[in-house]
N, C-alpha and C positions, 0 to 999 in steps of 0.2 A: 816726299812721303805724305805731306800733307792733303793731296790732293785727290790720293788712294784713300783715303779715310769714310768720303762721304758713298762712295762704291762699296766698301765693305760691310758700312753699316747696312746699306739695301739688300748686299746680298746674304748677310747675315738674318737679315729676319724675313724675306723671301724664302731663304731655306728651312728657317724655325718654323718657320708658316705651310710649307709644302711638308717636312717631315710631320708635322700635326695630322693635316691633311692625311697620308698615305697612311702611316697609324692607325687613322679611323678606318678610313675606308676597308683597311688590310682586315682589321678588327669584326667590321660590317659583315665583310664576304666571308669569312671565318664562320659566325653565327649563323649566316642565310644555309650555308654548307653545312654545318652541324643540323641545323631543322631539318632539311631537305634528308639529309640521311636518317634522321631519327622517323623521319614519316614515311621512307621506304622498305627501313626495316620493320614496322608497324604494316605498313600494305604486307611483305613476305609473309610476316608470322600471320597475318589473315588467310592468304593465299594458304598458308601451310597447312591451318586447322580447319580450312575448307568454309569459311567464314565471307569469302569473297573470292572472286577469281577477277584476275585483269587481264586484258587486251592490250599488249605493250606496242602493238603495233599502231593500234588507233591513238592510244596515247603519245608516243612517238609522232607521229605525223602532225597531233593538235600541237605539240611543243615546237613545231618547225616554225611557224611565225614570231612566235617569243623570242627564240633565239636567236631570231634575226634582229627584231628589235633591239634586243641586248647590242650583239654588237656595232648593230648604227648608234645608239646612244652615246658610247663611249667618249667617240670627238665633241658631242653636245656636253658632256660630263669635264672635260677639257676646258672648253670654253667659257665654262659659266666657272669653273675654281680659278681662271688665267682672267676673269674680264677686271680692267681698268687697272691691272697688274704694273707698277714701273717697274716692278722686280721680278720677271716674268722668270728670267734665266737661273735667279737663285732657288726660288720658288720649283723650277723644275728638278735642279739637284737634289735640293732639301726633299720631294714628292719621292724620285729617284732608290735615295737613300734611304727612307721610310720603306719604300716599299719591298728594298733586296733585304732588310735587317731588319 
């Protein structure tokens, strides 16, 4: 049993450390999500009272780049939480776990 002990500890606070992690981030994209709709029920009620009018199509199309980059980032967003990690695998649970609860 004694052998198991110095594994546990790692992956013990690999996972403290990735549930932290996923927490914030969860935390993060919660807020960016709440701005983001509070600024587009603000554009509507513009749109409504005749205040502004938008082109959701040109808007649409200028967010096609963004949203690429978003999803290339992601694996960079990976690597740089995972770098010089010995406790890569508990760190993923813990991140894992943060993130489903």
């Amino acid at each position: 049993m004694q052998f198991l002990l110095p594994f546990v500890g790692v992956l013990g606070l690999g996972g403290v450390l990735g549930y932290g992690a996923a927490t914030f981030l969860k935390t993060v994209t919660k807020l960016v999500g709440c701005i983001i709709g509070i600024v587009f029920i603000l554009m509507q009620l513009l749109a409504y009272y005749g205040f502004a009018e938008w082109h959701w199509d040109v808007l649409g199309h200028a967010a096609g780049p963004a949203s690429a980059a978003a999803k290339s980032g992601l694996p960079v967003l990976w690597k740089i939480l995972t770098y010089n990690l010995p406790f890569t695998g508990g760190f993923g649970a813990g991140f894992w776990y943060g993130w489903k609860h």
